[in-house]
C-alpha positions in Angstrom: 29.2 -25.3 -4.2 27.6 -24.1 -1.1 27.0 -21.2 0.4 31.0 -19.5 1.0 32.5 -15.9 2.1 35.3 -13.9 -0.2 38.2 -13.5 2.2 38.2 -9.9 3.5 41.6 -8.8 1.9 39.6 -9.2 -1.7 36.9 -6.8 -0.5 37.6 -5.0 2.1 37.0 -5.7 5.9 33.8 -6.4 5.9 32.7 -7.9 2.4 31.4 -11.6 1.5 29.3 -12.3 -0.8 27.2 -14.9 -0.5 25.7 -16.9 -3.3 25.0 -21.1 -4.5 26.0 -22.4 -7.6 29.4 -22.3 -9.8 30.8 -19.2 -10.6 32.7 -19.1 -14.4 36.0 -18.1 -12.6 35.8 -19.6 -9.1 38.0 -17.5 -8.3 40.7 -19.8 -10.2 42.5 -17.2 -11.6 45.1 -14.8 -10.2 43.8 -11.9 -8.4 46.1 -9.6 -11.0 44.3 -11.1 -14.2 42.0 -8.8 -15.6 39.2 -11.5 -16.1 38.5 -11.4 -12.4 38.8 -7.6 -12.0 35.0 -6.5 -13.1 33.7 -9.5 -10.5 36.2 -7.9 -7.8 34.4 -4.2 -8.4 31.2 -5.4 -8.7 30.9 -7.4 -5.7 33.0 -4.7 -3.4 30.0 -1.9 -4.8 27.6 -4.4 -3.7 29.9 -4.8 -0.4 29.6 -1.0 0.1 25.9 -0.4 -0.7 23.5 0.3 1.9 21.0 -1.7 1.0 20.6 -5.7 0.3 21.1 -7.3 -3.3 19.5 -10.5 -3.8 18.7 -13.3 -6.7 16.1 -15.8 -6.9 16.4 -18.4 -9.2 12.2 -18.7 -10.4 12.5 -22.5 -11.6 14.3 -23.6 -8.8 12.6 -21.7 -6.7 15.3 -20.5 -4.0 18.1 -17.8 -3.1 20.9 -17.9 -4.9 22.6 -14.7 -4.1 22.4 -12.4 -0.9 24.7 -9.4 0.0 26.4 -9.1 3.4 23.9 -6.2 4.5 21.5 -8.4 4.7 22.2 -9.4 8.0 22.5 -5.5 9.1 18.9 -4.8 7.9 17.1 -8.6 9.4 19.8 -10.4 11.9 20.0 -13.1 9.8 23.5 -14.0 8.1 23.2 -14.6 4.0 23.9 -18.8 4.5 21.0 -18.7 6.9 18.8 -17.9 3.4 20.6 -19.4 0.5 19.5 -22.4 -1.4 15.9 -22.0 0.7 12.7 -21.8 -0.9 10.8 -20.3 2.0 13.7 -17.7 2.4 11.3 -15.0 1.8 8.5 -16.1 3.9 10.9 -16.4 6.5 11.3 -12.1 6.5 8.1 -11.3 5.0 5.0 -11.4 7.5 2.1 -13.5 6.3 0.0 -10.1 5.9 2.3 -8.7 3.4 2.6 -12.0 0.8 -0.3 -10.5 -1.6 1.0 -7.2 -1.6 5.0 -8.5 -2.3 3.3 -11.7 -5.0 1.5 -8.6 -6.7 4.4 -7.0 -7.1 6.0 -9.8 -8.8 3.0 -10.3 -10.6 3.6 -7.0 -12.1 6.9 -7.9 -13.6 4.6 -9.7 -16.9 3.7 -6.3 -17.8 6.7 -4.2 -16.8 10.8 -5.3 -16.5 10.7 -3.8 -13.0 8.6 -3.1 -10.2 8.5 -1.9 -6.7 7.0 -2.6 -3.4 7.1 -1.6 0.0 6.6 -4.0 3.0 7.5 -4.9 6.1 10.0 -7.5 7.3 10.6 -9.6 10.8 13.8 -9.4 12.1 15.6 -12.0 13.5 14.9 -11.1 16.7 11.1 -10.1 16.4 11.2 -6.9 15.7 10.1 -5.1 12.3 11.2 -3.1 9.8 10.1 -1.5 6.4 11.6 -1.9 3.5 11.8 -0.9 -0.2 11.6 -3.8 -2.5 12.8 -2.8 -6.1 12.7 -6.0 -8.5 14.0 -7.0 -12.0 13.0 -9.9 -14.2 16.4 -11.1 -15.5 17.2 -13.8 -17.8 20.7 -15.1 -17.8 22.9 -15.7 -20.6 21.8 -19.6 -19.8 18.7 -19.2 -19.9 17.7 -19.0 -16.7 15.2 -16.4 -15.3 16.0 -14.6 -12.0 14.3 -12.3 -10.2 16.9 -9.8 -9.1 16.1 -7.4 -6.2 17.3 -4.4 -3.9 15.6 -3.8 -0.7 16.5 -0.6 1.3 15.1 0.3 4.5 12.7 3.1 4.8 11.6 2.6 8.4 12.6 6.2 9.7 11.0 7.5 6.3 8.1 5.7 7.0 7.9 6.7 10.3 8.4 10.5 9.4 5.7 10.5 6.5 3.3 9.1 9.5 4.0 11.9 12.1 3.6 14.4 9.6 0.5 12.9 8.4 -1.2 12.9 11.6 -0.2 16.4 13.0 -1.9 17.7 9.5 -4.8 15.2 10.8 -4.7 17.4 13.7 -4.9 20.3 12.3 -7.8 19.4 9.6 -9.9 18.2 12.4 -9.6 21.1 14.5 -10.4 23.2 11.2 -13.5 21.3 10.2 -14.6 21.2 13.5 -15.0 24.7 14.6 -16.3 25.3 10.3 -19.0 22.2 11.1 -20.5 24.6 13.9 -20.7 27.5 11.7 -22.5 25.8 8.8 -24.9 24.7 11.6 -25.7 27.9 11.9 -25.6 28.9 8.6 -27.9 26.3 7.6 -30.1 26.9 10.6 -30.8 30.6 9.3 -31.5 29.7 5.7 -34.1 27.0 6.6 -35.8 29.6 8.7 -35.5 32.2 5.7 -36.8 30.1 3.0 -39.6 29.3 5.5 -40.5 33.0 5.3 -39.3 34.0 2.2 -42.1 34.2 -0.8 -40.9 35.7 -3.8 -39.5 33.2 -6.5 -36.2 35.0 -6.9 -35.3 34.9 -3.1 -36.2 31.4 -3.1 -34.0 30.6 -5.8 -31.0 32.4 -4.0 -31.8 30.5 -1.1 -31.7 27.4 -2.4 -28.6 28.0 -4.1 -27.2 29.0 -1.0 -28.5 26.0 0.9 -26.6 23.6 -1.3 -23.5 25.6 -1.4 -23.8 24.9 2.5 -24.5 21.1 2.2 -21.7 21.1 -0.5 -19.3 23.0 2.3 -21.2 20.4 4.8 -20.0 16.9 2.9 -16.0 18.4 2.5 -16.2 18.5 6.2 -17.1 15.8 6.9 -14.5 13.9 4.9 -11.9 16.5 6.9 -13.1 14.9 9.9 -13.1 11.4 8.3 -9.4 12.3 7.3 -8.7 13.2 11.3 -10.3 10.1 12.4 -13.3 12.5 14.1 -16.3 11.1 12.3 -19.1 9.6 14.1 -19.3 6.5 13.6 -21.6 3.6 14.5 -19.2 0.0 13.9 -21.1 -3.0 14.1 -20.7 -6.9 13.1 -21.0 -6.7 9.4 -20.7 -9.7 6.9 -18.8 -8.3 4.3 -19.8 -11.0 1.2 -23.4 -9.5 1.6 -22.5 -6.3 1.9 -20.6 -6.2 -1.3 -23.0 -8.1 -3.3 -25.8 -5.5 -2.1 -23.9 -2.3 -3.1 -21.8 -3.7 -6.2 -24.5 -1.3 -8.5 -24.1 1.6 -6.2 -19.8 1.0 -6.9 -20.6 0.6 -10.3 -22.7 3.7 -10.8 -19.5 5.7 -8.9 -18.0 4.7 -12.3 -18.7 5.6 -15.7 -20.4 3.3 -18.3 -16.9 2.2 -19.8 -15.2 0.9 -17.0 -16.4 -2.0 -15.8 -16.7 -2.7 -12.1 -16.5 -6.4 -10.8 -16.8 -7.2 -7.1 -15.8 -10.7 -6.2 -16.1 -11.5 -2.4 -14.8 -14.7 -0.3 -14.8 -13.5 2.9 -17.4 -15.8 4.8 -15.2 -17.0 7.8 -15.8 -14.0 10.0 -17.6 -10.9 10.1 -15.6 -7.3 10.9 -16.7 -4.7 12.9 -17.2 -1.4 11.1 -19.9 1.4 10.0 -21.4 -0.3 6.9 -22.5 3.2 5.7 -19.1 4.6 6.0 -17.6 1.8 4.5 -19.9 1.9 1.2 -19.1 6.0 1.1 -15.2 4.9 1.3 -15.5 1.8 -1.5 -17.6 4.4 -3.8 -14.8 7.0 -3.1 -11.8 4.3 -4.1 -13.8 2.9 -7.2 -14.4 6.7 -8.3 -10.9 6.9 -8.0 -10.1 4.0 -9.5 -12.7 4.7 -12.4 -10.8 8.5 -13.0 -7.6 7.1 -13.7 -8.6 4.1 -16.0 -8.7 3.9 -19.6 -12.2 3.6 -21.5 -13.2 -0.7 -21.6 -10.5 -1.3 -17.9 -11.8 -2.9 -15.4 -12.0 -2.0 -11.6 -11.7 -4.8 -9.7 -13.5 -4.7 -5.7 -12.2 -8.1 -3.7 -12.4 -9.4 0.0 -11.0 -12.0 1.9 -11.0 -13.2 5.6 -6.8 -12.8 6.7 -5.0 -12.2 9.2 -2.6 -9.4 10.7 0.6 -10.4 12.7 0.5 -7.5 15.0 3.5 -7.4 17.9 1.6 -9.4 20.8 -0.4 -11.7 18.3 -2.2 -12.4 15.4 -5.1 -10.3 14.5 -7.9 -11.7 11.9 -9.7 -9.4 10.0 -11.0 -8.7 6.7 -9.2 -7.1 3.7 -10.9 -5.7 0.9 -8.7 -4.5 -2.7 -9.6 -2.1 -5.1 -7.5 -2.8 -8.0 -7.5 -0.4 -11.1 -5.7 -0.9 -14.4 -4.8 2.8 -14.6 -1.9 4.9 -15.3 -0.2 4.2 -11.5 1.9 6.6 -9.9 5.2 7.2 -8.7 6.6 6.5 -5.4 6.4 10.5 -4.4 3.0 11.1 -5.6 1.7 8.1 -3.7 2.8 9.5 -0.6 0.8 12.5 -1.5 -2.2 11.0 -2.4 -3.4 10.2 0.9 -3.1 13.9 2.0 -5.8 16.2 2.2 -6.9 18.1 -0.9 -4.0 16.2 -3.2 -5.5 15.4 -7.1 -4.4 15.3 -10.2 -7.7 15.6 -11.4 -8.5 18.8 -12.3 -11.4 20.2 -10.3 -11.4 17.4 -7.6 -11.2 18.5 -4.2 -8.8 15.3 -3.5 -10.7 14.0 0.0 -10.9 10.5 -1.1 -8.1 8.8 0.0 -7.3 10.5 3.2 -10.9 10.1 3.9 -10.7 6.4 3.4 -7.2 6.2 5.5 -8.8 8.2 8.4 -11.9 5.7 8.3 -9.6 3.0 8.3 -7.3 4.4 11.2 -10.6 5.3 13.2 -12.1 1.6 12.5 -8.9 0.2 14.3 -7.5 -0.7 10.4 -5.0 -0.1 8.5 -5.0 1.4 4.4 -2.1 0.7 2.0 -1.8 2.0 -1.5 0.2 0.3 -3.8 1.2 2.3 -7.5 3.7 1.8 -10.2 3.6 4.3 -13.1 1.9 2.1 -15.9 0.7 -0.7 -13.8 -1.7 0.9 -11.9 -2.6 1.0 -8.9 -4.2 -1.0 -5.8 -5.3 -0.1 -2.3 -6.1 -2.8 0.3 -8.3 -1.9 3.2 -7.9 -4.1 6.3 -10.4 -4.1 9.2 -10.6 -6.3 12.3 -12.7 -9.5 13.4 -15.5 -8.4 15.0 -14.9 -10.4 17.9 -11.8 -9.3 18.1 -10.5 -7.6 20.8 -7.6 -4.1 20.7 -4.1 -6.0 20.3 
């Protein structure tokens, strides 16, 4: 049976549910008989629902059930989808398959999972959504993947201006502090120059590291407000890796293991190398803090491309992938701000650092989490002969 709406007097005016494959009732029966009355209430909540139900049949390998808001949220009506294997790849840009396949991937060690991604509209234009996804077997046998996607543009779009007036305001603040521990550190050079007794000494070196310490948090403020200086450059990102993979692995501790795996020869990026080693160590520190004793952090790169509004954009993305304890959809939003750990002790610079450095190297950071999954961020960074989009 192909693809078919439920007349609108079932469901109200704007219900149909659209879906391949046999139904057990067909819809044979009466509309009174109370066989058909659980179907009737289930598919006129899914009707009413602000968000789009789906089912993908895993061995066939297509859509087999869409709800009516899905052409609300992309343009597209639900027999425009159904029955297709590519329906997916159709919404989903190319950019966001690993992220969305991780996601799925995630379903072998947890029932459910969650992602959030962008989609193309019908008409061009994007969205984001929430993905939330179920492994489902049927009473046949059958496995589905079963899936609720709600759009979370404006959310999105919130989280991002609040983000970057904080930005603002960090960068201002380590700004005006980075000139006073010039100062600072000006006058305790010229005192220890001077200064001979051994306790005086002492206190000034103490001092002067307190003021280097105070130095290196401003300078991840400023990394955080996209403020840093930095010096980009064509950079080969296989040889990079494979000459700082022991200065990752010493950001960890001896029983996590960190393996770096790089196939990115097709084209170089342009970025500061330096900055990007201080980013990677920041991410695999991370990464090392919230994995168990024998895990292993895993550093990859690969040459794609990034379908940007006017046209596609290559550029290099590079994963760190922990096998921590993950985090929830509100802390990850957190995590990227300023000062936010759940270490304690930990000033919490290292991710906002590294989303600054990717915003200021014409990038773009994602973090990925799920509480007992763990969790993944994917830095992407232009072609180096790539000009702005």
């Amino acid at each position: 049976m192909g693809p078919r709406e439920l007349p609108d007097h079932e469901h109200g005016p704007s219900a149909h549910l659209a879906e391949t494959g046999p139904r057990d009732d067909e819809r044979a029966a009466s509309p009174d008989d109370p066989a058909t009355r659980p179907l009737d209430r289930f598919d006129a909540v899914v009707d009413a629902l602000d968000a789009v139900v789906w089912e993908y049949d895993l061995a066939q390998r297509k859509v087999t059930m869409v709800s009516p808001h899905i052409e609300v949220l992309t343009g597209f009506r639900p027999e425009a989808l159904l029955g297709r294997a590519d329906a997916w790849r159709r919404l989903v840009p190319e950019v966001e398959h690993a992220r969305v396949a991780d996601a799925i991937a995630a379903l072998g060690v947890s029932d459910r999972a969650e992602v959030v991604h962008r989609i193309t509209r019908a008409d061009g234009t994007e969205r984001r959504v929430r993905s939330r996804l179920r492994r489902h077997t049927a009473p046949d046998g059958r496995t589905t993947l079963l899936g609720i996607a709600t759009d979370v543009t404006r959310e999105h779009d919130d989280f991002t201006r609040r983000r970057m007036a904080l930005a603002r305001v960090a960068g201002g603040i380590a700004h005006q502090f980075n000139n006073l521990l010039a100062v600072i550190s000006g006058n305790l050079q010229f005192l220890s120059s001077e200064a001979s007794h051994p306790h005086v000494l002492a206190d000034l070196r103490d001092a002067a590291r307190a003021a280097e310490t105070a130095a290196s948090l401003t300078r991840r403020l400023l990394a955080f407000a996209e403020r840093q200086p930095l010096q980009p450059r064509p950079v080969w990102i296989d040889p990079l890796l494979a000459e700082v993979s022991s200065q990752l692995q010493a950001a960890a501790r001896d029983a996590v293991r960190v393996e770096v795996t790089s196939n990115a020869d097709a084209w170089p990026c342009r970025v500061d190398a330096a900055h990007l080693t201080a980013v990677l160590a920041e991410l695999v520190e991370n990464a090392d803090d919230a994995s168990p004793d024998g895990a292993t952090v895993r550093v990859t790169a690969r040459c794609v491309p990034r379908d940007v509004p006017t046209r596609p954009l290559d550029g290099v993305e590079i994963v760190v992938r922990d096998e921590g304890r993950g985090m929830d959809d509100d802390r990850r939003r957190e995590a990227i701000e300023p000062f936010y750990s759940t270490r304690e002790g930990h000033v919490g610079l290292g991710l906002s650092m590294a989303w600054g450095f990717a915003r200021q190297s014409r990038g773009v950071l994602h973090v990925e989490s799920a509480p007992g999954v763990g969790t993944t961020v994917r830095l992407w960074l232009p072609r180096a002969d790539e000009g702005p989009p």
